[in-house]
Structure formats: C-alpha cells, structure tokens
LUMBABA-736193 format. One record per residue (C-alpha): x, y, z. Coordinates in steps of 0.1 Angstrom, whole numbers, padded with zeros to 4 digits, always signed. Each point is the difference from the previous one (the first is absolute). Example, Ala and Ser with C-alpha at 12.3 -4.5 7.8 and 13.67 -1.06 7.14 Angstrom:
REM LUMBABA-736193
+0123-0045+0078+0014+0034-0007
This chain:
REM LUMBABA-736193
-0229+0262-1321-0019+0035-0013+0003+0005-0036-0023+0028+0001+0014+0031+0021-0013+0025+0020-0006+0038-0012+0018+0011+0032+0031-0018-0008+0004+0012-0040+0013+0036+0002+0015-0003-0031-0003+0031-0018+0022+0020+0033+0029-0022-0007+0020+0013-0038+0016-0030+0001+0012-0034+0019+0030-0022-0006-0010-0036+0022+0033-0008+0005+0021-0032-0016+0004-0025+0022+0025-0029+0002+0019-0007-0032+0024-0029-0010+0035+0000+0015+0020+0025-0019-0026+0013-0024-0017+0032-0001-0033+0008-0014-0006+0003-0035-0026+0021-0016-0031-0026-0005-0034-0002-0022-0021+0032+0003-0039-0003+0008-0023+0025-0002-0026+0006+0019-0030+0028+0005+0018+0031+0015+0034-0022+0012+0030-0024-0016+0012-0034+0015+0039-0008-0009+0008-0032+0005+0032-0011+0004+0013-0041+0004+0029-0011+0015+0021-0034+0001-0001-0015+0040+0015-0034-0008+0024-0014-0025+0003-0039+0000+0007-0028-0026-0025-0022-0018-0021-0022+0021+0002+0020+0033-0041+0013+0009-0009+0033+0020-0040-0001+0013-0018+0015+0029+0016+0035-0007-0015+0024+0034+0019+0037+0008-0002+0019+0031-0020+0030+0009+0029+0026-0004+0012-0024-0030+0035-0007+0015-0004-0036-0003-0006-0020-0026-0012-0045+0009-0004-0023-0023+0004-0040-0002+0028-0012-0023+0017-0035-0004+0030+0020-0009+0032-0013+0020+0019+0036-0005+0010+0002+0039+0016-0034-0001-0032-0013+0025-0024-0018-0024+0023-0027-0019-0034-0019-0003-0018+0025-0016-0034+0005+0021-0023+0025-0001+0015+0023+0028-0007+0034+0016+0022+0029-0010+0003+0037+0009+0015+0030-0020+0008+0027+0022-0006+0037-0011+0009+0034+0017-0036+0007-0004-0015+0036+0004-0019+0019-0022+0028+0006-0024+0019-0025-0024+0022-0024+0017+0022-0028-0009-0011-0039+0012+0025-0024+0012+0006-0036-0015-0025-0020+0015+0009-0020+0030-0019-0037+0006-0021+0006+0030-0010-0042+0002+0020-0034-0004-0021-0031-0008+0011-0040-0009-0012-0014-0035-0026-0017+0016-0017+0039+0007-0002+0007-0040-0031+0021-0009-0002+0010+0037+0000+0037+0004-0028+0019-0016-0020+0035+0003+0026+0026+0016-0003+0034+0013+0019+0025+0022-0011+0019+0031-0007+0038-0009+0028+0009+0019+0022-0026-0013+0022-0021+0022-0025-0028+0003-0017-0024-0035-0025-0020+0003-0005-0031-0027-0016-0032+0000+0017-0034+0000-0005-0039-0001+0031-0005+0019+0011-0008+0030+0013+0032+0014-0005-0001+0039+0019-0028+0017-0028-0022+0016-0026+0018-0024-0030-0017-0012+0003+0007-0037-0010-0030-0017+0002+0011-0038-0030+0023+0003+0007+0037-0009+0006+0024+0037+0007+0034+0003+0034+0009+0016+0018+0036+0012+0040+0003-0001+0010+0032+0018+0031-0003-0029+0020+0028+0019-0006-0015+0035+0034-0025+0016-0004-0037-0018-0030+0017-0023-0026-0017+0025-0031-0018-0020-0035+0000+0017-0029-0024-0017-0033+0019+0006-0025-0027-0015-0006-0030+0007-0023-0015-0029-0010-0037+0000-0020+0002-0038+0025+0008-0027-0011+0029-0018+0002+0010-0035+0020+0023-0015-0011+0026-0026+0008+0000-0034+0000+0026-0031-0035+0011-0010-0009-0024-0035-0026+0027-0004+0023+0032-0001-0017+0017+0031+0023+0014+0031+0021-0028+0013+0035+0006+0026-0014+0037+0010+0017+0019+0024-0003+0040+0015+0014+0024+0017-0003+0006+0037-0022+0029-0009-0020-0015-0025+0009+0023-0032+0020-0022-0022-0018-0032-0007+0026-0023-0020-0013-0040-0017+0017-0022-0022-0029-0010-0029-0001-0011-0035-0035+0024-0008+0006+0029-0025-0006+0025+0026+0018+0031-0007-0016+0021-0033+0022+0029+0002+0034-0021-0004+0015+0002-0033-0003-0041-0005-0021-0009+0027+0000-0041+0010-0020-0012-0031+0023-0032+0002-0014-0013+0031+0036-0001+0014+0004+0003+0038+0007+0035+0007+0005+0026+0032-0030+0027+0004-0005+0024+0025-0031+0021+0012+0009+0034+0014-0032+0002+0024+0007+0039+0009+0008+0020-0030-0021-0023-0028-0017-0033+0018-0020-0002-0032+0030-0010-0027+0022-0028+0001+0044+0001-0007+0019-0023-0015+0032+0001+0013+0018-0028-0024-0007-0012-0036+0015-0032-0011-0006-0024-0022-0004-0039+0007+0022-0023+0011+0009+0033+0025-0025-0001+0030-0006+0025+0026-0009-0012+0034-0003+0006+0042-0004+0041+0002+0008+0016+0034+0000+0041+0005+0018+0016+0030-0022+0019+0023+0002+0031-0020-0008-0016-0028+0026+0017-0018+0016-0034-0011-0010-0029-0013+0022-0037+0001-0010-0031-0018+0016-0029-0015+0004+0000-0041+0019-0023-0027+0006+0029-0022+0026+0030-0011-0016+0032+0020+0032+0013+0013-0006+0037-0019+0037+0009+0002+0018-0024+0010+0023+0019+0013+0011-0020+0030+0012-0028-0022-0024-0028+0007-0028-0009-0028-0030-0032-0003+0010-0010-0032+0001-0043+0011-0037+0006+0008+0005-0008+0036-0028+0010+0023+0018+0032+0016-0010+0023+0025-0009+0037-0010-0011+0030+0014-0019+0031-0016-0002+0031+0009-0027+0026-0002-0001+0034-0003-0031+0018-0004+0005+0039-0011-0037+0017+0001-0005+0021-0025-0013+0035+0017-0025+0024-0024+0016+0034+0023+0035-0011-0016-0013+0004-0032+0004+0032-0023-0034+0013+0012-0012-0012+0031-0032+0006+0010-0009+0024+0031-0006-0024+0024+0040-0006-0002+0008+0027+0014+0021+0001+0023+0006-0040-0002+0004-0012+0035+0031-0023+0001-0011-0021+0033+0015+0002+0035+0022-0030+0009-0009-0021+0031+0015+0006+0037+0012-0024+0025-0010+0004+0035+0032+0007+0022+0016-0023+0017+0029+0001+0025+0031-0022+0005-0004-0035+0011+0018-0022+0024-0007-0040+0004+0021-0026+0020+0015-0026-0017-0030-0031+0000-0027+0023+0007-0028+0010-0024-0002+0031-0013-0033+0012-0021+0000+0037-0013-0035+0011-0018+0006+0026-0026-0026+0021-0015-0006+0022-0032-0022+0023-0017-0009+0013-0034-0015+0036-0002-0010-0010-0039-0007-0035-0001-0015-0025+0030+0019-0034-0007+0042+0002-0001+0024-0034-0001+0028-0002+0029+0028-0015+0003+0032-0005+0024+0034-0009-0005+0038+0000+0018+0027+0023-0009+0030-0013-0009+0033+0015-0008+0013-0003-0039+0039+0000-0009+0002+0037-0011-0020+0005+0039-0032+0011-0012-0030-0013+0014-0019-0033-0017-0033-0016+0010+0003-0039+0007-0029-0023+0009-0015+0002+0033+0008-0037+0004+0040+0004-0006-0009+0005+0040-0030-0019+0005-0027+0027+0003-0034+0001-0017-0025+0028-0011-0038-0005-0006-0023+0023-0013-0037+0002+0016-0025-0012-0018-0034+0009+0001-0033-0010-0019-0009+0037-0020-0033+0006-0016-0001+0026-0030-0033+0026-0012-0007-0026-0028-0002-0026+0027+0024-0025-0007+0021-0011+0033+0035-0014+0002+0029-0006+0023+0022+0029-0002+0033+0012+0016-0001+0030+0025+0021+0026+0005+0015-0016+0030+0027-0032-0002+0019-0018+0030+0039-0003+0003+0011-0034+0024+0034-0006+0008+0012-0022+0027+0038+0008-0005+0021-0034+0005+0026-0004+0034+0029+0011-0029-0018+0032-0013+0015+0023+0025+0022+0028-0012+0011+0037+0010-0015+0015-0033-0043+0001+0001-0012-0021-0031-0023+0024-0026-0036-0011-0009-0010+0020-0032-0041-0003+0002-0016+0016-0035-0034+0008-0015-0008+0001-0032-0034+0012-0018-0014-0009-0029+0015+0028-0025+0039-0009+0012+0001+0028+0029+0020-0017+0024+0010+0012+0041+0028-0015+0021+0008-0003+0040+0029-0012+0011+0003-0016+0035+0027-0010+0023-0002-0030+0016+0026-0010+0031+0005-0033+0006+0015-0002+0034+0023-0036+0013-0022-0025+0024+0031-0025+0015-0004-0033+0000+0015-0019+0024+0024-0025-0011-0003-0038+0002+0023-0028+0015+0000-0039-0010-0004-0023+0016-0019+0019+0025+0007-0019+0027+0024-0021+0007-0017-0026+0023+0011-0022+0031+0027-0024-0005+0017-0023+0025+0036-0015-0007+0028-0019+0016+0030+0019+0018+0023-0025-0016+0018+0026-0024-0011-0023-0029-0037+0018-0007+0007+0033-0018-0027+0023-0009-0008+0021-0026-0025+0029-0005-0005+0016-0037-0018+0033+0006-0008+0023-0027-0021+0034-0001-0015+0018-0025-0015+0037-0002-0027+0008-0028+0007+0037-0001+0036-0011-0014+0014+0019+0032+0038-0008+0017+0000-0031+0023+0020-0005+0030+0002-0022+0028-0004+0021+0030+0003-0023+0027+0005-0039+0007-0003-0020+0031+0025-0030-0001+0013-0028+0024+0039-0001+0011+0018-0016-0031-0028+0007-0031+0009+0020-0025-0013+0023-0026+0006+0005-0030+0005+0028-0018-0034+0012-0014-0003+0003-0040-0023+0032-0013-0012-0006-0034-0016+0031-0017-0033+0001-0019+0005-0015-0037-0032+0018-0017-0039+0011+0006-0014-0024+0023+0028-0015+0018+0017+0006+0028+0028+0008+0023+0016-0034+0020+0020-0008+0029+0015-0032+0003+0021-0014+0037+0009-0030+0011+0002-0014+0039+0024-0030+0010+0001-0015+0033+0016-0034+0013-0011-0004+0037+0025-0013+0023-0006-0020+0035+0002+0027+0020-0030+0017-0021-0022-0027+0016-0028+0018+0019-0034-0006+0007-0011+0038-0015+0003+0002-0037+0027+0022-0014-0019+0029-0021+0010+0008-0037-0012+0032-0011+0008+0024-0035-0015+0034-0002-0001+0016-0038-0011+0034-0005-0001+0027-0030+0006+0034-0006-0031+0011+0013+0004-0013+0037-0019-0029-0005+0006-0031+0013-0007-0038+0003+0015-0029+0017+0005-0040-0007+0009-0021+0034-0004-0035+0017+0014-0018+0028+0024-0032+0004+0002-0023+0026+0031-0015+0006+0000-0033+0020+0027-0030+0004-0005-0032-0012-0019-0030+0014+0013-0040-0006-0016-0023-0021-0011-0031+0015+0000-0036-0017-0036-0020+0012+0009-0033-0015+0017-0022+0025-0005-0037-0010-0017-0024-0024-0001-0041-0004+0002-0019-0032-0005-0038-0007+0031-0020-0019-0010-0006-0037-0020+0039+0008+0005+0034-0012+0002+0030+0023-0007+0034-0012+0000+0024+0026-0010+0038-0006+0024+0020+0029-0019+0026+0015+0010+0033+0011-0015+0032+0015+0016+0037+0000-0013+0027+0028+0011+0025-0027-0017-0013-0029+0031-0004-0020+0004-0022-0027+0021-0032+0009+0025-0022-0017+0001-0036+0010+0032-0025-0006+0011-0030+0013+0037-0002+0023+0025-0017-0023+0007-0037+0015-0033-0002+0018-0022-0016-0025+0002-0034-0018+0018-0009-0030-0034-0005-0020-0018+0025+0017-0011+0033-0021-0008+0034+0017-0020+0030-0026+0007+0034+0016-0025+0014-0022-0030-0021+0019+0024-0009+0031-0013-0036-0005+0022-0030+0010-0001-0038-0021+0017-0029+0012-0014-0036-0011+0018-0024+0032+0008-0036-0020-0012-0031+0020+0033-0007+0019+0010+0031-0006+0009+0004+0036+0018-0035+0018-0006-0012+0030+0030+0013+0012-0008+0033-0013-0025+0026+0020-0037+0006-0009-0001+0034+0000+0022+0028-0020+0006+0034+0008-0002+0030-0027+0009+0039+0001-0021+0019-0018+0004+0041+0002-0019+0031-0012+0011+0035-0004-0021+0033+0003+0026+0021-0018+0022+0012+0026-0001-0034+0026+0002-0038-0006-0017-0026+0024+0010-0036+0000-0022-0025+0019+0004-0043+0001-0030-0018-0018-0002-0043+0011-0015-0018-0023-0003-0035+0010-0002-0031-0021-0020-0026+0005+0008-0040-0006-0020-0018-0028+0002-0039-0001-0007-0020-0029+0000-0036-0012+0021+0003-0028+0026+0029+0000+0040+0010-0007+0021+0024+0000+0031-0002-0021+0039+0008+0010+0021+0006-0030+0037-0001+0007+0011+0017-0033-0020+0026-0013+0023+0012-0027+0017-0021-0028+0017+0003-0033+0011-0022-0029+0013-0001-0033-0027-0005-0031-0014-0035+0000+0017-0009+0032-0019-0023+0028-0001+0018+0034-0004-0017+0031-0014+0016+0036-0017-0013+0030-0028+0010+0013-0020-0010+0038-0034-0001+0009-0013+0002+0033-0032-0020+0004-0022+0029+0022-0031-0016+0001-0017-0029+0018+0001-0029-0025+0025-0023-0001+0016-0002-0039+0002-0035-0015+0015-0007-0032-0027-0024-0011-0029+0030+0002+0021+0013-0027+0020+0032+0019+0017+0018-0027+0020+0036-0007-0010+0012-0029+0008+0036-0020-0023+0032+0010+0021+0022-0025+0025+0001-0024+0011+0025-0021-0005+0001-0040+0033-0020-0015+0002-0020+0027-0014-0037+0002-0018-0010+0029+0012-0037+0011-0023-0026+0006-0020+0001+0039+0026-0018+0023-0015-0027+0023+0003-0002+0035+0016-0035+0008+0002+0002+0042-0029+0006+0025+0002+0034+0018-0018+0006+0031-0016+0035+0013+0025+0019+0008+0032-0017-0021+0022+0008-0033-0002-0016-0032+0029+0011-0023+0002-0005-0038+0023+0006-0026-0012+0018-0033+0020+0003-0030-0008+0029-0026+0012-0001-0032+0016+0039-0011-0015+0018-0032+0024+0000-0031-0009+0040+0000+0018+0018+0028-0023+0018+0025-0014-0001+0032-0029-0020+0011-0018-0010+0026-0015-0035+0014-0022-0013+0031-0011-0028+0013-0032-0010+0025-0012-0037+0013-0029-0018-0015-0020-0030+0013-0019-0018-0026+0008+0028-0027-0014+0026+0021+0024+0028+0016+0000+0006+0033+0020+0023+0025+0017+0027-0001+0023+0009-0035+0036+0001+0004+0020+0033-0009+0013+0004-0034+0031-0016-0013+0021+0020-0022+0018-0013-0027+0026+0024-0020+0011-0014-0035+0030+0016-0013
C-alpha cells in the first residue's frame, strides 16, 4: 500500500476540477450535502448515508465493499430475512447498481445459515473486486465432511453461483488470534483502495488538525489518508462522542466510498426515512468527493494557464462480435490507453433491458462471467515499487446449456482514469445451443425369465428426461404379441434447472404358447426435438413350469416316543413351496406346522393293538404356485414292553348332574404290561386330574388279580360342584402310591 505517490501520476493542475463519484447509498435515500474539508489547493465533501436499519440488540461487524462499490458485506445477527431465528453472526450482502454514479442498494439478503451451536463463528469479510464472490473467515462447520474443529478458516461463497457453493481454503491446526482495537490509538482495522490512494483506519489517536473538533476525546473514530492528492494530512470522516463508536472501514476500489459500522445518528438528511437513534451498531457508507481547486480558474491566472489543457479520455482497443457454445469457455482480453495519464481502472458489465426499454448495466455474475484486471509490480522515479493494475483486464464466460438465445448478449467493457475521463466498448457476444442428448431410466431393463402360466404379469416403468427442456416423444417401441403401452405422459420444465420428462408404462402377461427357448425383446426408444435419441430394453424368457417333488418317504418311532419329521421338498424352478398335510391322513394327536413343514406325533404305549397294524400311512403335499404334489410318508411304530403298564378304556366320556349330585361311571383298564396285578402289592386307580370345584375321591383299590394282557374294571363315583360349570376329571393306576401307565382321557362333567 503506497501512501506516497509518484510525480508522474499527479497532473493535478491540467484538471479544473473532479467530482469522484458517490457511490452506493442506503435504499431509498439520496445523498445529502456532508461536512466540508479543506485542503491545500482542493475540497473533500463528505457525505454519510444510512445502509441498515434494525432494532436494539441486532450487531453489524466486518463491514467490506466491492471494487466498483455495488456491494456492500457485512456480518449481522439480524433475523430480517426470516433465516436467522437464532440470531448468529451471519454473512449478509447489499446489492448496489454500482458504477461510477449514485445508485440505490438493495435490502440486504443473508448469504449464510448456521445452528446456535456456530455463535461467534463468522469473522473478517471481504468481497471480490468484481463482486460476485466474498471471502470471510469462520469457526464453523461450513463444508460437509470439513475439518473445522473450532479454529478460525478462511472460506469463499460464489453468493450468485446455483446453491451459493462454499469452498474452505485453510486448513489451520493452531488457533489463531484475532486482532483487536489499538489501546494505544495508532492505525488499527485499515483498509485501501485497489490503487492504493485512499488509505481508510478506525483509531482513537487525535490525528486530523485541520478538522473543526478533531478526536480529542479518544473516541473510536473513521480516518482516511488520501495517498495521491495530500499523503501527508490525515481526514476524519465522523466525529462522535462516547458511548457512539466507529469501527471496521472498508473503501471500494476507487476509493470514492467509504463503509463502516457505527452506533451513532450520521444519516445527514435522512431523507430515506430510516435514522440510528437506538444506538444500534448500523451499517454506513460515505461518500467522497474531492473538487481541486485550479489557480487558472481564478480571476487572474497566471501564464502558464493558458490555454488550460482539459485531458484526453482513454480509448479501448476494438473488439469484434463474439460467439461461444453453450459449456465452452470463452476469454476475451480488452485493452486501453490513456494519452494523458499511464494507469486507468476497467471494468465490465451486462446490458440489461429496463421497463421504459432503455439499456441498464447488471452484474457480470447475473450470468456467471467474471473480469480481472492484470496486475503487475510498477516501480516509480522515487523508487518505491508496488503491485499495480495494467491497462489490460480478462472477460471469462462459460455460458450455461440454458443461455442460448436468438438476441447476442452485450458486454459493456470501460476505462476510467484518474481525473473521471471515462471510454466505453460494447461487445456482442452469441451464445449459440449445444444439444444434449436426453436420458432414459432405468437404462436397461435387464434379463428376466417367467412362467407361461398367464398368472406372471410384468411391468416396466420407463421414464426420460431431456436437460435442454426440449419436447419428448416416444419414437419407436419393440413389444411381444399381447403387451401393451401405455400412453406416454410429457411433463414440461417447471423452472431454471429442471427439466422436461416422459413417463410410459409396459404390461405383459405371457401365455403358454409364449414359451420359447429365445427371449422375447422389450425395447422403448425416446427422443427430442432435436433428433436425438436413446433407448431402454431387456429380454424375457418365457418357460413352463417344472413339478415339485416331495423327498421324504418314511420314518419309525418307538411307543411312549415322539416323532418330528421335517418333509422335504425340492423345486427345478426355484419357486417357493407351501407344504400341508391331506385331510384324514394323519392321526388324531398328530400336529403338522406349514410354516417349518415339520410333523409331531407322540405314539402312547399300546397305542396300536395287536390286532391293529404297525405301520401308518400319511399324505403330505406341497405346492409351487401353480401345481400341487401329494406323495405317501410310512411311519412305522415300534413295540415297547414294560413291567408295569396300562392303558385305560373309558366307556362314558361325557356326564352331567345337578349341583351336589353323586355321579356314577365305569371305567376299564387293560393291564399292557408284563406283570401280573395282585391286590395285596397294593394296585390302585387313583386321580391324575381334576378340575378346580371338583373333589377328587379317594384312590380306588384294586380287589382281583389281573394278568398281562386282561381288564380290570372299576366303578368311580364323583360328587358334582354346587356351582354349575363344566369340569374335567382323570384317572391313572398306581402301585405302591406310584403312577404308572398310560393316563386315561378326560371325563367331562357338565353341572347345570
């Protein structure tokens, strides 16, 4: 940053006089005449104006402003857009209409959304000289995946880019600290111009001797140093008194206007409505407008005034008309001179069209190009070097796949030297259409096999889509005899970014006589208004169906045993199988699960007679969805003697009585095992169950000998419940107290 200029670049005394021109003002205000400083052979005119206009409590920091000052960042924990309910410090943009001339600012708009847990997080902004783009640093989180632990990184949001992309440049490990206000009242929170002539600080010193009150208070006040014209005096630019503070200066690249935060009342006018007088901390901007004071203009001018030499303005280099395909880059180098003066500003911007049809300039990123100016490191005859513009800037566009359009788009390139002379080229640019093909989903639609039962039906969703928002159509389809399709539905792009849809349907039900060993092929061809096309297909195999088979044929289980027998069954197709039992087939106390195909069946000693056969015959079946298969399963039971064993007959199993009645039945027991039963080892029937209510009678001796093989009969005598009901009783031998045999089945006795 040079405060000290070069002889070359001061031709002051050619130029009568110079207007810098206001720069962005607050939304509906105009300029109002400021404080007047003199200086030696010029006048500065300041004049402040009102950005921001929010209640107690809401903060504005980290004011920055562009190069061609038509946009104004700063970090507020205002919630005006409805975005920041929790009130963190967030990123916000006021849009200008820029130029050279005085322009109204939009209401800001919030640029960055953080949680609670992200307060204090955004710190140090600035904006890109060609605006478009602000840098600022952070401690939050900002890049999904991102590294930032708490520790202050610098980030870039291209704000008019799709989504506002973020892009963390640093990667800092060590937290760094962050600097405060000078205690000491020397420079602190400087910032310059892009060409180094306006030097602007926030300080508490008393600096400025000139200025009527000058900052004897020690209050934090805005200075500037205008490094071309007088780099040897300091400017105040505000005068308040404490609490009021004045902080975070920024100066557009012209240095023609100034933006910093402040708690005080510096709207001049007031015109626009809006005034500081909560002591919020409020955005401002002020303007400055240096008029030189020129000895020929006076009343007698000396002779070396005569004739004054006004200047020449600066020329652009031609350039002809452009043309760029849509997604290629385009880069146009534009390049000035200055017959008075060796250093001139550029600029570029879009032409738009206003309501009454004149022509406005709009931002080169309302279409996503950029313009740099070259820099270069410049040494001067006093020998002090520094990193200058040239005369020479860079225009790159890569126009997106929607930019396309019959009327050429106008890029306005300007230069501007030092004294306000000003040159314009205006260059058409045609942005020609690149087609892109459209796009089908699912791509393909794979291999299939199915059954030609006339129970499989298939269905095949396709939908296309085209990008460049162009007509879809299905142009051809290749179908099997009997599918069908259905009519297609063209959906028409909604907004920037989407686009145009297709959506058909395919529905086929093969038959037997589709059964073939070649696949039948299923094929849709989409294509847009530009010829292009793109096609989804598959192929389906149609085959008949192949039997199940049941592998379980036979199993053998012990009397007194359990069987549990899983039934096994294979499918050549694969399909899934169902598995039952044939109705009559299985025993009365046997269970079958479908769900695990299992089969349980616990054989009772004496289960099967003598008389009766050792092996019984079950049906068991399983279905592959279109066939059943039964096959026969033996299961074979084995005979298991034992010393002591019976098996009980009951004659009547159901019985009723009135309440308190005494109810008589019979009951015969077959002695199945291989001891002889004699009533002196002390054979008894005794009770293995009886129901709640009901009174179990007393064990009932045997009182006759019963060989293997014979029937002993008793008599049992149950006395009925005084509540009606029904319950249940049953009844097993003993010998010795200890029960032996098989139970008998249940009695059941109904009390009414």
């Amino acid at each position: 940053m040079r405060i000290q200029s070069s002889p070359r670049r001061r031709s002051c005394s050619r130029v009568p006089v110079v207007a810098l021109a206001v720069a962005c003002c607050a939304s509906g205000g105009r300029p109002a005449e400021g404080a007047i400083v003199q200086g030696d052979g010029f006048t500065y005119v300041l004049t402040t104006e009102q950005v921001t206009d929010t209640p107690p409590g809401v903060s504005h920091d980290q004011v920055t402003i562009s190069h061609f000052a038509d946009e104004v960042g700063f970090i507020s924990n205002s919630n005006r857009t409805g975005a920041n309910p929790e009130g963190n410090p967030e990123v916000f943009i006021s849009a200008c209409s820029g130029g050279f001339g005085a322009a109204a600012c939009r209401a800001p708009e919030q640029m960055t959304v953080t949680d609670a847990a992200s307060r204090q997080a955004h710190i140090r902004l600035a904006t890109s000289g060609g605006g478009g783009v602000v840098f600022f640093q952070s401690t939050a989180n900002l890049i999904a995946g991102g590294g930032n632990t708490g520790i202050p990184q610098s980030y870039l949001m291209e704000f008019t880019e799709p989504g506002r992309p973020v892009r963390q440049l640093t990667n800092n490990t060590v937290p760094g600290s962050l600097p405060g206000l000078d205690p000491a009242g020397h420079l602190s929170q400087a910032a310059s111009s892009s060409l180094g002539e306006i030097i602007v600080f926030a300080s508490n010193g008393h600096w400025d001797n000139l200025h009527p009150v000058g900052n004897r208070d020690g209050n934090y006040e805005i200075f500037f140093i205008d490094g071309l014209f007088d780099p040897n005096r300091v400017i105040q630019v505000t005068n308040t008194s404490a609490p009021v503070q004045n902080l975070h200066p920024a100066v557009d690249g012209f240095g023609t206007t100034v933006a910093f935060v402040s708690s005080g009342d510096l709207d001049e006018d007031q015109l626009d409505g809006i005034g500081n007088a909560d002591g919020n901390f409020e955005v401002f901007t002020t303007s400055i407008e240096v008029t030189f004071t020129d000895p020929c203009a006076e009343p007698n001018p000396p002779p070396e005034c005569f004739p004054p030499d006004p200047g020449l303005p600066p020329t652009i280099a031609p350039i002809g008309p452009q043309t760029v395909a849509e997604g290629v880059l385009l880069q146009v180098t534009v390049r000035a001179s200055d017959p008075d003066v060796e250093f001139l500003s550029l600029g570029a911007s879009v032409l738009g069209t206003a309501e009454d049809g004149s022509p406005v300039r709009q931002s080169l990123s309302t279409i996503g190009a950029t313009f740099e100016q070259v820099t270069d490191e410049v040494c001067f005859s006093d020998g002090v070097c520094t990193e200058d513009e040239l005369n020479q800037g860079t225009l790159k566009w890569r126009p997106g796949f929607l930019h396309a359009r019959a009327a050429p788009y106008v890029i306005r390139f300007e230069a501007r030297d030092l004294f306000g002379n000003a040159a314009t080229l205006d260059v058409p640019v045609t942005v020609t259409d690149v087609n892109r093909a459209p796009t089908v989903s699912p791509a393909g639609l794979g291999t299939k096999t199915v059954k030609g039962d006339g129970t499989h039906p298939l269905t095949f969703q396709i939908s296309g889509s085209d990008a460049d928002c162009d007509t879809l159509s299905v142009v051809g389809a290749s179908l099997p005899a009997g599918a069908a399709l259905s009519t297609p539905e063209f959906t028409t792009c909604s907004g920037p970014g989407r686009a145009s849809r297709l959506a058909a349907t395919i529905t086929w039900t093969p038959q037997a006589g589709d059964v073939r060993a070649e696949g039948h092929r299923i094929a849709l061809t989409i294509q847009d208004g530009a010829g292009s096309q793109v096609t989804s297909e598959g192929s389906v195999t149609v085959v008949r169906n192949q039997l199940p088979a049941i592998t379980t044929t036979r199993a053998t289980v012990a009397e007194g045993a359990c069987l549990s027998l899983t039934i096994q069954a294979t499918d050549p197709d694969q399909d899934p199988l169902v598995y039952d039992v044939v109705a009559g087939t299985m025993p009365a106390d046997g269970v079958f699960l479908r769900g695990t195909h299992a089969f349980h069946w616990h054989p009772l000693i004496d289960d099967l007679s003598p008389e009766d056969p050792e092996t019984i015959t079950v049906q068991f079946a399983v279905n592959d969805g279109m066939d059943t298969v039964v096959r026969d399963v033996t299961i074979t039971v084995t005979d298991t003697p034992r010393a002591n064993a019976a098996f009980a007959v009951i004659s009547t199993t159901r019985l009723a009585g009135a309440p308190g009645q005494a109810v008589q039945f019979k009951l015969t027991v077959r002695n199945s095992g291989t001891t002889t039963w004699n009533p002196a080892d002390n054979y008894a029937l005794v009770t293995n169950y009886a129901s709640p209510g009901l009174q179990a009678p007393a064990p009932i001796p045997l009182t006759q000998t019963v060989i293997p093989g014979n029937l002993a009969t008793f008599t049992i005598a149950l006395q009925a419940p005084t509540a009606p009901g029904t319950y249940y009783y049953r009844v097993r031998m003993s010998r010795d107290g200890q029960p032996f045999g098989d139970p008998s089945g249940l009695v059941v006795l109904t009390v009414q």
